[in-house]
C-alpha positions in Angstrom: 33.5 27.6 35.6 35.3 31.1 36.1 33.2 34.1 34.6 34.3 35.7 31.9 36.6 38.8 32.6 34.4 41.1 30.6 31.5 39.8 32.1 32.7 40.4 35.7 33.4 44.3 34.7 30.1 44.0 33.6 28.4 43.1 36.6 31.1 45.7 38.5 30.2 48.7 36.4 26.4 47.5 37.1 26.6 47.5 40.3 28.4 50.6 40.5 25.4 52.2 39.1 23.2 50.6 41.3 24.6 50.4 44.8 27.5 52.8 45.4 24.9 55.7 46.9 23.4 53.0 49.0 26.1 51.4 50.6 28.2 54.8 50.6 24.3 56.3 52.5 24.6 53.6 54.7 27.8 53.4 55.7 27.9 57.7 56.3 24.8 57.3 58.6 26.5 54.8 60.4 30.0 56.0 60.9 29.0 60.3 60.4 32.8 59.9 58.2 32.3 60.7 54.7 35.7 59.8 53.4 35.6 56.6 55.5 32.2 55.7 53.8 33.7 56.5 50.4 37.0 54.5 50.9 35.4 51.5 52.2 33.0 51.3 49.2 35.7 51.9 47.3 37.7 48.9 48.3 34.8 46.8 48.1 34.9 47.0 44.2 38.0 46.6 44.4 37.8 43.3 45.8 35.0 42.4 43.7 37.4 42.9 41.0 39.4 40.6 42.3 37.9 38.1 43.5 34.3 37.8 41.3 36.7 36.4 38.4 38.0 33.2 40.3 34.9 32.8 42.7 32.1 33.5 40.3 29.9 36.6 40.4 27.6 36.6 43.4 23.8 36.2 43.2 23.5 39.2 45.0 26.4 41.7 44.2 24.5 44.6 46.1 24.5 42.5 49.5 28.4 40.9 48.9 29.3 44.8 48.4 27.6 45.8 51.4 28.9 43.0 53.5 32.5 43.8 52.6 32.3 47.8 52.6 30.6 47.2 56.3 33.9 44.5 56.8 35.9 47.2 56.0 34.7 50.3 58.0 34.7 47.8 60.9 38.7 46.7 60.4 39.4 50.6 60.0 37.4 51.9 63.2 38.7 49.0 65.0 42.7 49.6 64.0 41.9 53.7 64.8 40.6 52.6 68.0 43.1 50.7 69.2 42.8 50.4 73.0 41.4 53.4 74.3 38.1 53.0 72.1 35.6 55.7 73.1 31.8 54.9 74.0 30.5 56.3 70.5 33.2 54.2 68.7 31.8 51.3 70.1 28.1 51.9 69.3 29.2 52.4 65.8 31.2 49.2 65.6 28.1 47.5 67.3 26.0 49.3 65.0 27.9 48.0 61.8 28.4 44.6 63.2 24.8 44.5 63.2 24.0 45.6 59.4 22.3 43.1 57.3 23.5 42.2 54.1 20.8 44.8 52.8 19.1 44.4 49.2 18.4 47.4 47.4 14.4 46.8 48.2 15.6 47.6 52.2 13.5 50.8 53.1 16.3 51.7 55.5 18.1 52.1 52.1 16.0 54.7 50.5 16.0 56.4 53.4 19.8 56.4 53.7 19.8 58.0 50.1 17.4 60.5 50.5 19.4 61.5 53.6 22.6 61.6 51.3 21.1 63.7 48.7 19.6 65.9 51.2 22.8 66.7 53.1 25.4 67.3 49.5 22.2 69.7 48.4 22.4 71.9 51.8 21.5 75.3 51.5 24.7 76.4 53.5 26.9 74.8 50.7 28.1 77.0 47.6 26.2 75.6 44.8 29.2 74.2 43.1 30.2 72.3 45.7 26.8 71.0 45.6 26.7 69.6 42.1 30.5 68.5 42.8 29.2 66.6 46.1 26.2 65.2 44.5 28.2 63.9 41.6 30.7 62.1 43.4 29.0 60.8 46.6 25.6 60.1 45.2 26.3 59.5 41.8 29.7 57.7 42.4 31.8 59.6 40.3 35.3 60.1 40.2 36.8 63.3 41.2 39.0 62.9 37.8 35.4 62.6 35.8 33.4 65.6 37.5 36.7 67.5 37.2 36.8 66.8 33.6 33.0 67.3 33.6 33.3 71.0 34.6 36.3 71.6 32.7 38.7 72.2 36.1 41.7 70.1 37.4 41.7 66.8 39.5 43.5 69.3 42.2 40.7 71.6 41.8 37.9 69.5 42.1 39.9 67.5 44.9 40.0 70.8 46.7 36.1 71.9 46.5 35.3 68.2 47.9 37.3 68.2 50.4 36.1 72.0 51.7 32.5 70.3 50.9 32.8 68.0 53.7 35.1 70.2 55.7 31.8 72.3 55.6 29.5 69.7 56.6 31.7 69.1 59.5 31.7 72.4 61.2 28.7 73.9 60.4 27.1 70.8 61.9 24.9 70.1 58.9 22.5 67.3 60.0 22.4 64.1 57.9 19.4 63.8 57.8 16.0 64.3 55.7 15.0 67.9 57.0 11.7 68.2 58.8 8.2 68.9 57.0 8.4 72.8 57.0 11.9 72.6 55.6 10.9 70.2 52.7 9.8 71.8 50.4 12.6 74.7 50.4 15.3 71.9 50.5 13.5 69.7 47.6 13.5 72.8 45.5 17.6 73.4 46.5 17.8 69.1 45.0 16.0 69.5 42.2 18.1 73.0 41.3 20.8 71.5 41.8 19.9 68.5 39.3 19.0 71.3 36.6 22.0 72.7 36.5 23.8 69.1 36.3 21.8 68.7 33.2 22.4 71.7 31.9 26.1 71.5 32.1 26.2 68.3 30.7 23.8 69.1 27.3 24.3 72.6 26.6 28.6 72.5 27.8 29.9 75.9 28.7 33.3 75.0 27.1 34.9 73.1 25.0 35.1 71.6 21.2 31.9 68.9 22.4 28.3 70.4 22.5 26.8 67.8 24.9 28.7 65.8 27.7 26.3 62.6 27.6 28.0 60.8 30.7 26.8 64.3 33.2 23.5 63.7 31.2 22.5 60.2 32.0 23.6 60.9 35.7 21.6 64.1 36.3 18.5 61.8 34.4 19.4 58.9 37.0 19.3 61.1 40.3 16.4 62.7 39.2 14.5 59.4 39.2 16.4 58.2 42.2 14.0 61.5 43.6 11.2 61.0 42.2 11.1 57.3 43.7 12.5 58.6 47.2 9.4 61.3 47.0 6.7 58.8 46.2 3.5 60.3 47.2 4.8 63.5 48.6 3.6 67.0 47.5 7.2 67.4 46.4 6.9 64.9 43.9 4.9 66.3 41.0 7.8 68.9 40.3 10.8 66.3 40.3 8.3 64.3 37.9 8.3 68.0 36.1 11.8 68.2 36.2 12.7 64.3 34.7 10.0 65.0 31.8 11.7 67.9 31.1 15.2 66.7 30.8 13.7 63.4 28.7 12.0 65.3 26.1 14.9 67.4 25.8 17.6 64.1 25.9 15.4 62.2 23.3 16.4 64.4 20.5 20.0 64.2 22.0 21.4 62.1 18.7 20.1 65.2 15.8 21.5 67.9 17.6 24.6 67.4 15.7 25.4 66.3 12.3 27.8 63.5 11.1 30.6 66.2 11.1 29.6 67.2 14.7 27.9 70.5 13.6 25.0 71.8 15.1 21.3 71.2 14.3 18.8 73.8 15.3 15.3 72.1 16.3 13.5 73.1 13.2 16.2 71.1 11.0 16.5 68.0 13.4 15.0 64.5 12.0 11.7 64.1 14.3 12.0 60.5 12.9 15.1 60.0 14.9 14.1 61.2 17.6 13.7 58.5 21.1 10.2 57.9 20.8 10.2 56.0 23.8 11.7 58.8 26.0 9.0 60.6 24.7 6.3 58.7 25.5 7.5 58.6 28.9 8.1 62.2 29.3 4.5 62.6 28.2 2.7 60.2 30.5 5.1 62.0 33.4 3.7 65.4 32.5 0.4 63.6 32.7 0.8 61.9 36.0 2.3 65.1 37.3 -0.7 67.2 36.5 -2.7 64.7 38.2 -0.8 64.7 41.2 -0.2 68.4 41.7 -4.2 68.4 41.2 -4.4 66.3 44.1 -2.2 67.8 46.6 -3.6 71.2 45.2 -0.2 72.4 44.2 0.1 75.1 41.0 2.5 73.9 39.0 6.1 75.1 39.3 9.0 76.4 36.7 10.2 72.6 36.3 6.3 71.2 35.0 5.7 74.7 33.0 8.8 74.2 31.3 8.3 70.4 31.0 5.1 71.9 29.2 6.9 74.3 26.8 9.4 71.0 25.7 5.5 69.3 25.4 4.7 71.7 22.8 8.2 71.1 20.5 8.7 67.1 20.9 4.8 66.3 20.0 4.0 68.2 17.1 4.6 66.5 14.0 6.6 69.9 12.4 8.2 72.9 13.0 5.2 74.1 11.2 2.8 72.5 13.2 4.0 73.3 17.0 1.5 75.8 19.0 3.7 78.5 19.4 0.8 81.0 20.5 0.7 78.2 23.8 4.3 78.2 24.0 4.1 82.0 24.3 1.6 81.4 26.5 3.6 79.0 28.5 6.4 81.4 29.2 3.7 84.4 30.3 3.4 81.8 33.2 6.9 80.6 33.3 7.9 84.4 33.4 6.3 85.1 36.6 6.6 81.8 38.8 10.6 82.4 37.8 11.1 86.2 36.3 14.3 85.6 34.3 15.8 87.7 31.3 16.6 84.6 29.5 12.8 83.4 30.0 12.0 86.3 28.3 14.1 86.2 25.4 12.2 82.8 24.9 9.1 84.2 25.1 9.9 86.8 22.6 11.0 84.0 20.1 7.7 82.2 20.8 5.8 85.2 20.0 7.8 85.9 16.8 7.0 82.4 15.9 3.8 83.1 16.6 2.6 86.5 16.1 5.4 87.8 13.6 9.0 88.6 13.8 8.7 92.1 14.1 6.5 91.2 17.4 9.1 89.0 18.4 12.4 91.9 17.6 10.5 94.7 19.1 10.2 92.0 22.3 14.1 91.4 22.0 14.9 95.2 21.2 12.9 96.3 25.0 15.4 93.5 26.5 18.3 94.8 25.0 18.0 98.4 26.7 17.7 96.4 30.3 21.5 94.8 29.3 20.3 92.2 31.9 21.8 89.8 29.1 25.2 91.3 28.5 27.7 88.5 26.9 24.9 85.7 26.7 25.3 85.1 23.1 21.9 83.9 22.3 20.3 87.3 22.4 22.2 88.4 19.6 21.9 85.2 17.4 17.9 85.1 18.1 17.7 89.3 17.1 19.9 87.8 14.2 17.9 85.4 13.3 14.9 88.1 13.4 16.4 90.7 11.8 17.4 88.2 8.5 13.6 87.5 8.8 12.6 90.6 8.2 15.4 90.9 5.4 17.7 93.4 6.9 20.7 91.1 6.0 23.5 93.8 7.3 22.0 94.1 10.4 21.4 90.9 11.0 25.4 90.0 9.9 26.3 92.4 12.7 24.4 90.6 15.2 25.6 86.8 14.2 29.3 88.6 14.4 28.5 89.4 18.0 26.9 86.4 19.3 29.8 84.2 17.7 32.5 86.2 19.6 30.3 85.0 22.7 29.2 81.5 21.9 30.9 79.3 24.5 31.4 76.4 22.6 33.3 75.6 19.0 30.2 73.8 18.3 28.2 76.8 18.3 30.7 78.9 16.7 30.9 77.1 13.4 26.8 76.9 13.3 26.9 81.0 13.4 29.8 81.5 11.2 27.7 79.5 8.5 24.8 81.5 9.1 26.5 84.3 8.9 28.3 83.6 5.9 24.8 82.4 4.4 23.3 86.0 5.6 26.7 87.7 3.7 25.8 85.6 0.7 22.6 86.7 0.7 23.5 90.4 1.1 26.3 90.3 -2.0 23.6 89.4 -4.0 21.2 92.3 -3.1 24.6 94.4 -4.4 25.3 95.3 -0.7 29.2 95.1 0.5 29.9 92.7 3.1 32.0 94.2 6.0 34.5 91.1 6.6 35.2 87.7 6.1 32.8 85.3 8.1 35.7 82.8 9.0 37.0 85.4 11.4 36.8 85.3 15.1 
């Protein structure tokens, strides 16, 4: 009996998840051809969804994928050859000939993808193209989803792949995991490279949506895909850093907005709703992190002190109840493994939470005069926030004016133009006039 079509594009979509770095790994080591590699797989899932709805959905789609992706590459290198095929050609086709119809569980495999991941993550690529590389050769999207992803055309995106590769080429960028001494610099390059996927895709810089959930869940993936490709390794306790970090923030991922798609600061979001699971397993990650940088004798790095700070927030039971003199405390560290202004607007909200706002604006107001964070909207909405703390309403309309002409998002727009009208509210009634109308850009 014939599968059901839905239940074929099912099994496609799972195995699209599941194998298209590996066979796509595979095949690049084999052929060095990165567009071959990508075509072939390509036409593999194709055929699957062909053929999987007359002949039934194999018991192993990963191996039927691989065995027709490795078909392919060998048809096309064969056809290119023609009859004047050169020794290398023929130790490839003899090399492909040769593959196995691989499982996941093949070592070789891992290997392959930690290769991949390694070679898109090159330090001698911009880090856009990066990101852009990752996403479509590792992750298996499609240029017209990371294009929509970073808010630039298909031609765009097309283009920045294409010079990617064309990069790879001549610089003669080895695919290859890098030896011992270069570990460690090119994990860190991976795992900032991962960051900033995640970052894109839950805090967007454009547009009407606050979080892109699909760039989410990929950035999550790869980052376990590393984690289990750096079993054991001293590079592992910071990728396990780095996935805690971006689970304790993703598990609150459904009361960041409200039913009308407004936003939800932390102190207003249902902790009841929050994924308890992801939770959990964010905390026993921290956990197992700790241990393992103990063991290797590793200090912990900006991904696990950060992973620390989201600790803090997603296990207390309140607002109310969340140690904000260890958060503080937290960013001293963060602040100088990774000296960043924006750290250090954090850390001066931590220590208002902590120690008082005016310890917190005087923190802000020192910032302010180093205009390290000129157009980054949140400084002005935190010394907002501060400053209607304190009760100097005016003031503090000024500043929610300013970080609403910055905010990038519409999202974030409509949450300050209701504070702001809240703070004009609130100043009308202490007989002060308000300066304009809070619906105004």
């Amino acid at each position: 009996m014939a599968p059901e079509l839905t239940d074929v594009q099912t099994a496609v979509a799972a195995a699209s998840t599941d194998e298209t770095a590996r066979i796509t790994a595979t095949l690049i080591r084999v052929t060095g051809d990165w567009s071959l590699a990508e075509d072939c797989v390509q036409d593999a899932f194709a055929r699957a969804l062909a053929d999987w709805p007359e002949r039934g959905i194999p018991r192993n789609p990963g191996a039927w994928l691989t065995t027709v992706a490795k078909n392919k590459a060998i048809d096309r290198l064969r056809s290119a050859a023609s009859e004047k095929r050169a020794v290398r050609e023929l130790a490839i086709l003899t090399e492909l000939e040769g593959l196995a119809e691989e499982g996941i569980s093949n070592p070789a495999a891992d290997d392959d993808r930690l290769r991949l991941i390694h070679t898109c993550c090159h330090p001698a690529l911009p880090l856009e193209a990066r990101v852009a590389l990752t996403l479509r050769t590792v992750a298996g999207l499609t240029v017209s989803e990371i294009a929509r992803a970073f808010l630039v055309s298909e031609a765009t995106m097309s283009k920045r792949l294409v010079r990617a590769r064309v990069k790879i080429l001549d610089a003669g960028i080895p695919y290859r995991v890098p030896p011992p001494e270069l570990i460690s610099e090119r994990t860190g390059g991976i795992l900032a490279v991962l960051y900033l996927m995640f970052n894109e895709g839950y805090s967007a810089t454009g547009g009407d949506s606050l979080i892109r959930e699909p760039l989410v869940r990929e950035a999550i993936r790869l980052t376990r895909l590393l984690v289990t490709l750096l079993d054991r390794s001293p590079q592992e306790p910071e990728a396990m850093g780095l996935l805690a970090l971006m689970l304790f923030h993703h598990a609150r991922r459904n009361t960041r907005t409200d039913a009308a798609g407004d936003l939800v600061t932390l102190e207003d979001q249902n902790r009841g709703l929050w994924d308890s699971a992801a939770i959990t397993e964010a905390t026993t990650l921290l956990a197992t992190a700790e241990r393992c940088g103990t063991s290797h004798r590793i200090q912990p790095g900006s991904y696990r002190v950060q992973a620390a700070i989201a600790a803090c927030h997603m296990t207390a039971r309140t607002s109310n109840t969340t140690d904000f003199a260890r958060v503080a405390a937290l960013y001293d560290t963060l602040a100088r493994i990774s000296p960043s202004p924006v750290i250090e607007l954090n850390r001066a909200v931590a220590v208002a939470m902590s120690q008082g706002p005016e310890a917190g604006l005087a923190l802000i107001e020192q910032l302010e005069q180093t205009r390290t964070l000129e157009g980054y909207y949140l400084l002005p909405a935190a010394k907002a926030d501060l400053l209607r703390r304190l009760g100097r309403k005016t003031e503090a309309s000024h500043e929610y004016r300013r970080a609403r002409e910055l905010a990038p998002s519409e999202v974030e727009r409509r949450y300050l133009s209701k504070r702001l009208a809240e703070t004009l509210a609130e100043t009308k009634e202490k007989n002060e006039t308000p300066t304009d109308d809070p619906q105004q850009p």
